[in-house]
N, C-alpha and C positions, 0 to 999 in steps of 0.2 A: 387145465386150471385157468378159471377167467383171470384179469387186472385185479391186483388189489382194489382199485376203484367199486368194484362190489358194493361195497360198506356204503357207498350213497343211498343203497337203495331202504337205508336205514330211516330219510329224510319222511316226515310227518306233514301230511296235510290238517291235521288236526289244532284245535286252536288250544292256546293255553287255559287252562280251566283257573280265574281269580277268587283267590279267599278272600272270604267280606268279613272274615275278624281279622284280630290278630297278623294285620300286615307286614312281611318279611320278606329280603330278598332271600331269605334261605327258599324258604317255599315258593317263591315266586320273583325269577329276577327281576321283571316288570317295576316290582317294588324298590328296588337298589341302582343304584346310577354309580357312575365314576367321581369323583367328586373336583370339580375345578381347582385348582392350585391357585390361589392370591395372587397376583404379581408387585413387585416391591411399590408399585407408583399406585397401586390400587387400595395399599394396606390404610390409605391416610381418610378414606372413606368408607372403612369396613364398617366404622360406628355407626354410619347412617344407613337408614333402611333402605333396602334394596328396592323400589319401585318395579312391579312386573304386574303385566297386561298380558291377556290369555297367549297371547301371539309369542311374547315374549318365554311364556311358560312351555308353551310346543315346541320348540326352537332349540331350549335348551335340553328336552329330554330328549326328540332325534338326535340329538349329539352326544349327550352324555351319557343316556336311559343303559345300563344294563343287558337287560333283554335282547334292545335290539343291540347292543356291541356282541352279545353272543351269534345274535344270526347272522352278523356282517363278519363274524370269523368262521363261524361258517360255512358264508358263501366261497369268502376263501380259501379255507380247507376243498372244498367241490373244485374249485377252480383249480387247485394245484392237482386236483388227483386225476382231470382230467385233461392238463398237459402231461401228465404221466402216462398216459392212456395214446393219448395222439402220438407221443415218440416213435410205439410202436408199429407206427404206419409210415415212419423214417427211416432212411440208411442210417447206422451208428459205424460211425469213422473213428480210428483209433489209431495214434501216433506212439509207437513205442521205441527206445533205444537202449542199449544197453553195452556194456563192455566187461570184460572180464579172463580172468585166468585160469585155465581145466588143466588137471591133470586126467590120466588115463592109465590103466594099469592092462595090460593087452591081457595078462595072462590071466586077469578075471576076465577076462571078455574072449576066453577061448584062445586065443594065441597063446601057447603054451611055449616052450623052448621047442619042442620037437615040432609041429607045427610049423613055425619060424623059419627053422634049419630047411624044411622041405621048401619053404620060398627062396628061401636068400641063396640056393645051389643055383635056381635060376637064373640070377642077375650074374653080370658080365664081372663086376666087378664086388664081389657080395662084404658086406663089413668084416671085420674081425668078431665081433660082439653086437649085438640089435637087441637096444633098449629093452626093458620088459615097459617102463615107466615114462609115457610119452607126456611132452608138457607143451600147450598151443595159446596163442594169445587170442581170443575173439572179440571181434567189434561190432556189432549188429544195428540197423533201424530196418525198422518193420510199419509200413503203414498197409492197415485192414479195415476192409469192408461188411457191412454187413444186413442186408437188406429183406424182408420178408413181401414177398411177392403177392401170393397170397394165402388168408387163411379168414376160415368167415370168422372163427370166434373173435378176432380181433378186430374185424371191420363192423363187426354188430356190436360188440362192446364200448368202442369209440363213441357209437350212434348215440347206446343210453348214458354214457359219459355225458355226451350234447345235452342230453334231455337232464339229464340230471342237474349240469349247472343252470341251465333256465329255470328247473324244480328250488332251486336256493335261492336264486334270483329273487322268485317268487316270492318263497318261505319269508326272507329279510323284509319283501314289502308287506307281506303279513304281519310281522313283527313292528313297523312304521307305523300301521293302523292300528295294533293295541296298544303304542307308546301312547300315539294322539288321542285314543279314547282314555285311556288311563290317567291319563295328565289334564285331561279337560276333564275328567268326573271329580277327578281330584278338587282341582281348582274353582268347579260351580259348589264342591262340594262346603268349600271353605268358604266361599262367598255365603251361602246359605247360614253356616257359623257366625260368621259375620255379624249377618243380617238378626241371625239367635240374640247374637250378645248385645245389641243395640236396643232392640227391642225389651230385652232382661232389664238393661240400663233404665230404660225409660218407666219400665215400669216399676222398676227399686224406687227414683224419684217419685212419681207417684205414689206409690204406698209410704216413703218417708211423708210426704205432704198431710195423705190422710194420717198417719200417726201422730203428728206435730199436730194436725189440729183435733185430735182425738184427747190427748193428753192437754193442750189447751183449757179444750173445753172440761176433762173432769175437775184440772185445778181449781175451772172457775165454779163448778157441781154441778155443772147442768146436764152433767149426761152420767151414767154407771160405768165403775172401774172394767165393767167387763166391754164397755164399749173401746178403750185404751188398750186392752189386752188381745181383743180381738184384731185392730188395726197392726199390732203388735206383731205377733201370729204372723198374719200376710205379710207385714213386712220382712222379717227371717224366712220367708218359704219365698221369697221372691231374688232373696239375696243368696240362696241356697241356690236359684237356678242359675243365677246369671253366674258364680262360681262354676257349677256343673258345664255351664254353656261357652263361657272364658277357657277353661282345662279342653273341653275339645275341640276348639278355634286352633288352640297350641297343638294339640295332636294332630288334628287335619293339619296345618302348616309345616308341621315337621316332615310329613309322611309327601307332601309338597317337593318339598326341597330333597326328599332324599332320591325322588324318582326323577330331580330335573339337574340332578349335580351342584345342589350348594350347599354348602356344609350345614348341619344341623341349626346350629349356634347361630348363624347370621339371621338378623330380621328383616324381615319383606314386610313390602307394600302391594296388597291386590288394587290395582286400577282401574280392573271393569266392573263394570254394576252387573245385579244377575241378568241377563236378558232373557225378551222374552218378544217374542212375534209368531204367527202363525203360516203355519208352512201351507204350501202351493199344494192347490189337490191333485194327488197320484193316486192311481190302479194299481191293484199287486200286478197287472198285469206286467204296467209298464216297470214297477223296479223288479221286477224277476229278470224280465226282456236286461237290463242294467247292469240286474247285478251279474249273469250268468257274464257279461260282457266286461265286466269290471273287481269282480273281486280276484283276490289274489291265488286265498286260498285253493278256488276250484281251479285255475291254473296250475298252482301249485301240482293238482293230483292229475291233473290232464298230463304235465308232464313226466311225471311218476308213473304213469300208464303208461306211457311211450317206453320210460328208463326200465319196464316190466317187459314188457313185448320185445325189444333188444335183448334184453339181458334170456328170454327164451328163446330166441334164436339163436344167441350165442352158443347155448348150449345145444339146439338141433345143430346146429352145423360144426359140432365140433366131429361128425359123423366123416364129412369132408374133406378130402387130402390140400394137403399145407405145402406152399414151394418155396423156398427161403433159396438165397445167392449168398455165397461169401467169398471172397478174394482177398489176396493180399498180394504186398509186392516188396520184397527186403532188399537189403545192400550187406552185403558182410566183405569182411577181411579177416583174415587168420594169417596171425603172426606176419603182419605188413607186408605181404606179401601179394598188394596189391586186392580191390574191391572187384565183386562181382553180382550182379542182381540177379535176384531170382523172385519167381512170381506162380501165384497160383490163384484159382480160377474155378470153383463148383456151385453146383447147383443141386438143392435134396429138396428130395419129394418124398414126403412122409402120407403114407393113407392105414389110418385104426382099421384093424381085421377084427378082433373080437373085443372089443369094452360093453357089451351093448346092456347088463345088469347098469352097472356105470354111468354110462350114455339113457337111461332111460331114466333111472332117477334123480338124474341132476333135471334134465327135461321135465317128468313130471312136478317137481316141487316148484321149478320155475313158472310151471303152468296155474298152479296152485297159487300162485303168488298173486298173477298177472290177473286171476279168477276174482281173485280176493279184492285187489282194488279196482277191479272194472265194480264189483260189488258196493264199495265203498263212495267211487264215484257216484252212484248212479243212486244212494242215499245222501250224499252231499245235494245234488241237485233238487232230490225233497226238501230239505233242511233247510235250504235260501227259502223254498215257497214258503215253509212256515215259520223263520224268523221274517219274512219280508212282512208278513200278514200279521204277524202277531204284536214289529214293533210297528206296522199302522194304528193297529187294536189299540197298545198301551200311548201313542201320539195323541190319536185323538180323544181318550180316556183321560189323559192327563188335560191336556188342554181345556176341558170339560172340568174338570177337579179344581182349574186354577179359577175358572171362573164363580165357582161355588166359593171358594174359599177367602176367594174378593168381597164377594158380597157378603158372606160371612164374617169378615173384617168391618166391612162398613155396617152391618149390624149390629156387631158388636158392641162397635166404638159410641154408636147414637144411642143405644143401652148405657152405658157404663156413662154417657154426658146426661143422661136425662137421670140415672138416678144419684150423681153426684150433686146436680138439682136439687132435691128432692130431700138428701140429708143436708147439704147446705141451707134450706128454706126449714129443716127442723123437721117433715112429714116422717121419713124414715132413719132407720138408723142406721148403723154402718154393716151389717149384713149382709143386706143386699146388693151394698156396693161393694162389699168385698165378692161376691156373688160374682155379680159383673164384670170385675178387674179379674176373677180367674177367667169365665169366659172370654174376654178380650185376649189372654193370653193363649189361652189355644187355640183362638183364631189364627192370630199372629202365625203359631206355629205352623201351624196346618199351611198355613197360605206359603211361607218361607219352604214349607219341607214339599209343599204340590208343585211348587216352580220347579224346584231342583230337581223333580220325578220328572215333569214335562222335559225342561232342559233336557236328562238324562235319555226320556224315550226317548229325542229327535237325534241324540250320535248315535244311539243302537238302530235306528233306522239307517242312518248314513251307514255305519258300519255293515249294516244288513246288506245295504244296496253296493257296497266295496268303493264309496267317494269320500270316505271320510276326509283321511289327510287334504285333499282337494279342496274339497266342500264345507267342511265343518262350520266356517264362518254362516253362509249361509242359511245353513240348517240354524243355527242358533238364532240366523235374526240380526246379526252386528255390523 
C-alpha cells in the first residue's frame, strides 16, 4: 500500500476554461477574490474614489484573487503530504512511561492449589498458605526505535512526492498567469467602457445641439416639424446608448473589483489610458523555443511525468524484500524493589512469495497512467505551436484592424463636419446629418472595441509564450 501522498497525482496540467457570460466565482474562482477588510484610519477616505493604474490592479489580485489562494493552498496541501512521505525514510523514536498497579490471579493462569503444593514441598522453609491473588507495583520507561532500511516502494514514492510539489509549484504559477491575464482584460476591458461612455457623452451633446437648432429653426418655420422630430429620434437613440454604455462601465467595474479584493460598493478611479504600441517582430519559431522554456504549465506536466514514472516503480518494486530495524531499551521497577534495564534489538526481512494478480495490476494501471500523460505531454507541446501562431495571427490582425478603424474615425468625423456644413449653409437637411452622426458612432465604436481586441491579442501572446506576469508591461507598450 503506497503513501497517502497518492492523491497528488490528482494535480492538473490543464488550464482553467473562462466563461465569457455570466461571470461567477461559483464557476470560476478566477472571478472571486477575498475581499480586503477597511482599517479604522482608512474608513475616513472610503468616500473618495480609489485611484488604480494597471499595476496597481495586478498587485491586488496576486494577493487577493481567489483562484490563485486556491492554488497556493494547494501547494501546501502537496507540501505537507510530502513531508509525510519523507518521514518514512526516518528513524521514528518514541519515549514512553508509564506506572501502575496489576493484580494477578495465579489460579487463572494455571497455578491451581495442587500445583502450588507440589512447588512449595520444595522450599526449605514453604508458607503455611501461598496466595492464589498476587498484587505488584510497576514502573516502566521505555524508549523505541524504529527505522526502515530499505524498501523501494518508499524510496520511489518519496521521488514522486519531490516531483509532485515542484508539479504545484508550478500549478500556483500557472494560476499567477491567469490572475494577470484576467485582471488586465478586465481592466482594458473597462477602459474601453470608458472610452464607450465618453464618446455616447459627446455625441448626446451633439445631437442635443442639432435638436435645439432643429426646433429653433421650425419655431421660426423655416424648416418641417418632421425635421425637429427626426433630430429628436437621434437624440433619444443616442441617449438610450450611452445609458446602455454607462450600465456596463458599472458592470465591467464591479466584476473589477470582485477579482482584485475591493468590496463591490467602493468607487475607483482607472488611471491608464488604453494603450497601444506595436510589438517587436517574433518567429513562432522563436516563442515556441520560449515558451517550451518558460511556461509553467508544460512544467507543470513534465513534472507530473516524473510523479507517474515513480509512482510505477513504486509499485514494480514492491515485488522487492523490505528490511526494517527496531529496538528498544526500558527501565522498570516492581514493587520498589530497585530498577533494572532491559533492551532489545531486531531486524525483519520481509520478501512477497505470491501477490503477483495484485502486484501486476497495480503495475499495469500505473503504467496506463504514466502512458496517458507522456500522451498528453507530447499534445501540450502541439498546443503551445498553435496557440503561439495563432495569437501571432490574431496580433497582427488586430493591429491591422486598429488602423482601419483609425482611419475610419477620421473619415468619419470629416463626413459628419462637412455635412453639418451643408445643413448649417441650408443645402441639406438633417438626414444626412443624422446619417453621418450614426456613422461617426460606429466608427467610434469599432475603433474603441479593435484596441481592446489588439490589447487583448498581445497578453494571449505573452500568455502563449509563459512571460506574462514578467512581461505584460511590455507587451502592452506602457
Amino acid at each position: 500500500m503506497l503513501p497517502a501522498f497518492a492523491a497528488l497525482l490528482l494535480l492538473s496540467a490543464s488550464d482553467r476554461a473562462i466563461a465569457q457570460s455570466n461571470p461567477s466565482s461559483v464557476a470560476n474562482p478566477y472571478y472571486g477574490s477575498v475581499t480586503v477588510q477597511t482599517s479604522p484610519d482608512a474608513k475616513v477616505t472610503e468616500h473618495l474614489p480609489l485611484k488604480l493604474s494597471l499595476d496597481d490592479a495586478i498587485a491586488r489580485g496576486l494577493k487577493n484573487n481567489l483562484g490563485l489562494i486556491e492554488a497556493e493552498s494547494g501547494e501546501k496541501n502537496i507540501e505537507g503530504e510530502r513531508k509525510e512521505a519523507f518521514q518514512a525514510l526516518l528513524p521514528t523514536i518514541t519515549l514512553n512511561g508509564d506506572t501502575g498497579v496489576y493484580q494477578h490471579n495465579l489460579a487463572a493462569l494455571g497455578f491451581s492449589p495442587s500445583v502450588v503444593a507440589k512447588f512449595t514441598k520444595l522450599l526449605p522453609n514453604p508458607p503455611k498458605k501461598f496466595p492464589s491473588i498476587t498484587r505488584d507495583d510497576l514502573t516502566e520507561g521505555k524508549l523505541s526505535l524504529s527505522q526502515t532500511l530499505f524498501a523501494g516502494p518508499i524510496f520511489s514514492a518519496f521521488k514522486a512526492a519531490n516531483a509532485a510539489a515542484k508539479s504545484a509549484y508550478f500549478a500556483k504559477m500557472t494560476a499567477r498567469g491567469e490572475v494577470v491575464q484576467q485582471v488586465a482584460t478586465v481592466y482594458l476591458r473597462s477602459i474601453a467602457a470608458e472610452s464607450e461612455v465618453e464618446n455616447a457623452k459627446a455625441l448626446v451633446s451633439q445631437s442635443q445641439l442639432f435638436f435645439d437648432h432643429a426646433h429653433q429653426e421650425h419655431l421660426a418655420g423655416t424648416v418641417a416639424n418632421l425635421e425637429e422630430l427626426r433630430a429628436n429620434v437621434q437624440l433619444q437613440n443616442q441617449q438610450q446608448l450611452l445609458i446602455a454604455d454607462q450600465n456596463q462601465l458599472e458592470k465591467d467595474l464591479i466584476l473589477l473589483k470582485r477579482e482584485i479584493g475591493i468590496p463591490p460598493g467602493r468607487q475607483i478611479e482607472l488611471t491608464d489610458p488604453a494603450p497601444y504600441s506595436d510589438l517587436a517582430e517574433q518567429t513562432p519559431e522563436e516563442l515556441r523555443a520560449l515558451a517550451y522554456k518558460s511556461r509553467q504549465d508544460y512544467q507543470n506536466l513534465q513534472n507530473q511525468l516524473i510523479v507517474y514514472k515513480n509512482i510505477h516503480a513504486a509499485y514494480r518494486s514492491q515485488r522487492w524484500p523490505t528490511l526494517t530495524f527496531n529496538s528498544s531499551w526500558a527501565s522498570e521497577t516492581v514493587n520498589g524493589a530497585g530498577t533494572h534495564g532491559v533492551f532489545s534489538a531486531m531486524g525483519t526481512l520481509k520478501l512477497p512469495i505470491f501477490r503477483e494478480a495484485s502486484l501486476r495490476g497495480q503495475s499495469d494501471a500505473s503504467l496506463a497512467q504514466l502512458e496517458s500523460v507522456n500522451a498528453q505531454l507530447s499534445d501540450l507541446r502541439d498546443r503551445i505551436d498553435q496557440q503561439v501562431r495563432a495569437a501571432l495571427l490574431d496580433v497582427d490582425a488586430g493591429k491591422k484592424l486598429v488602423e482601419v478603424a483609425r482611419s475610419n474615425v477620421d473619415l468619419a468625423s470629416r463626413a459628419l463636419s462637412d455635412e453639418t456644413d451643408r445643413v448649417n449653409a441650408g443645402v441639406d437637411d438633417n438626414l444626412p446629418l443624422v446619417t453621418a452622426q450614426a456613422t461617426l458612432a460606429s466608427a467610434q465604436t469599432n475603433l474603441v472595441e479593435s484596441l481592446y481586441q489588439y490589447n487583448v491579442s498581445k497578453l494571449a501572446l505573452a500568455r502563449a509564450a509563459g512571460v506574462l506576469e514578467a512581461h505584460y508591461r511590455d507587451y502592452l507598450g506602457r
